[in-house]
C-alpha positions as CSV (number, residue, x, y, z in Angstrom):
1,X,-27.9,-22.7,5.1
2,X,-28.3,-20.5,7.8
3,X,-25.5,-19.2,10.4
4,X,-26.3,-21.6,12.7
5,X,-25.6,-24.5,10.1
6,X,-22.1,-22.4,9.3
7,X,-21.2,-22.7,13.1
8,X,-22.0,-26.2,13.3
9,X,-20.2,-27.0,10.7
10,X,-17.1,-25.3,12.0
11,X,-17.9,-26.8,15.7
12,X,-17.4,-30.3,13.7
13,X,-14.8,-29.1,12.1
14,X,-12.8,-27.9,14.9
15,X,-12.5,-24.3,13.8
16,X,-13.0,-21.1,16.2
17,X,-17.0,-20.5,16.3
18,X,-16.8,-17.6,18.3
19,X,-15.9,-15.2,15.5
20,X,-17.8,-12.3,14.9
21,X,-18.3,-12.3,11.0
22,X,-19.4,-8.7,11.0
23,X,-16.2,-7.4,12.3
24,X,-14.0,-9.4,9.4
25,X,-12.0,-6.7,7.3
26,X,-13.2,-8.0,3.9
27,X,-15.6,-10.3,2.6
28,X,-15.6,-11.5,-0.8
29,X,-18.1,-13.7,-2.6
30,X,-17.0,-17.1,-3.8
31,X,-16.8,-16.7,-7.6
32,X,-15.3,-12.7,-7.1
33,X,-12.3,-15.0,-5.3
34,X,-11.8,-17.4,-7.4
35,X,-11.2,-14.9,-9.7
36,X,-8.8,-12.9,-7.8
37,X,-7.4,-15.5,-5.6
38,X,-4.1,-14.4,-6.4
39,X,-4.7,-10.4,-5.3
40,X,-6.6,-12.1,-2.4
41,X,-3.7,-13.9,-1.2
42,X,-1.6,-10.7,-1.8
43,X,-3.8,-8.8,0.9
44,X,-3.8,-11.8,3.2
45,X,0.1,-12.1,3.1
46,X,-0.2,-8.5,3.8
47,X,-2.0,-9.5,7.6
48,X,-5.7,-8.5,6.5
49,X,-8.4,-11.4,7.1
50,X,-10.9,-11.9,4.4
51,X,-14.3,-13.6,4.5
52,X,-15.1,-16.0,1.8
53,X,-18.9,-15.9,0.9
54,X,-21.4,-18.3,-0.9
55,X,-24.9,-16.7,-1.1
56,X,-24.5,-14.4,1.5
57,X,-23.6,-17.1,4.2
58,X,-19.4,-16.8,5.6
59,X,-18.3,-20.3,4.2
60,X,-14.4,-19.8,4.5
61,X,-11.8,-17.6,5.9
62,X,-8.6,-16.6,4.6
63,X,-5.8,-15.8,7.2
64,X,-2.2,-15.1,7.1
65,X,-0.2,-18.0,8.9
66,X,1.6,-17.4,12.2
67,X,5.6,-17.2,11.6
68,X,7.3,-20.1,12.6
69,X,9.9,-18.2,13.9
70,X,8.8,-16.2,16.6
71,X,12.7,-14.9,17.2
72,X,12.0,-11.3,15.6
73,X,9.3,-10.9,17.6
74,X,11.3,-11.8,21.1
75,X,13.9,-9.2,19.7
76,X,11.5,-6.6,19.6
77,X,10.3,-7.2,23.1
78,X,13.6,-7.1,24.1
79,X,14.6,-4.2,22.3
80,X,11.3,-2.7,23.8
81,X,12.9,-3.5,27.5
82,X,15.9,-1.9,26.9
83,X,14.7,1.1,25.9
84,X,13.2,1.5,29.3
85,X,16.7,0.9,30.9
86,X,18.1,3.8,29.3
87,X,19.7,6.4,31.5
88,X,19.2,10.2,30.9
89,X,21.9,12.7,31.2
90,X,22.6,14.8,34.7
91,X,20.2,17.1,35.2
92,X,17.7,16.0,32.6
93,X,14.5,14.5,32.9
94,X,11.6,13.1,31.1
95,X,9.7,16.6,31.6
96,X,12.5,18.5,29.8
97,X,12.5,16.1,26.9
98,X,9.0,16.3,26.7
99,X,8.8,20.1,27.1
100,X,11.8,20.1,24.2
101,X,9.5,18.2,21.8
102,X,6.9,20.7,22.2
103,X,9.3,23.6,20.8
């Protein structure tokens, strides 16, 4: 089976075709993850993406699922926003803090 087949198959399939195997973290032969599916799935839980092989040929990816609940991640931007809203003392600036750093 060549790539193109592998494409085609994800085209009818509905899955992304415009990934770029050769830039996927890991890949991993099918019989190596079937015997460490559960370390697999450790590493995918951990946000890394692996490629699932059979002869050679990308047949499967493993990815870690979105989070339901985006809320921590709406925190953080807002977190991030605030932190731009903070006010500096009379008669310090940026510079100083930055020159302060470098001591």
């Amino acid at each position: 089976m060549t790539r193109g087949a592998v494409r085609s198959i994800l085209v009818l399939s509905g899955l992304n075709t415009s990934l770029n195997w050769s830039n996927c973290m890991k890949s991993i032969g099918s019989y190596e993850a079937k015997t460490n599916l559960s370390r697999l799935l450790d590493e995918v839980a951990r946000g890394e993406t692996i490629t699932i092989t059979k002869h050679g040929l990308p047949v499967a990816l493993l990815v870690p699922i979105e989070p339901k609940d985006k809320s921590k991640a709406i925190n953080l931007v807002e977190e991030i926003k605030s932190f731009k809203r903070i006010k500096l003392p009379k008669g310090t600036s940026i510079k100083d803090l930055i020159e302060e750093g470098r001591m």
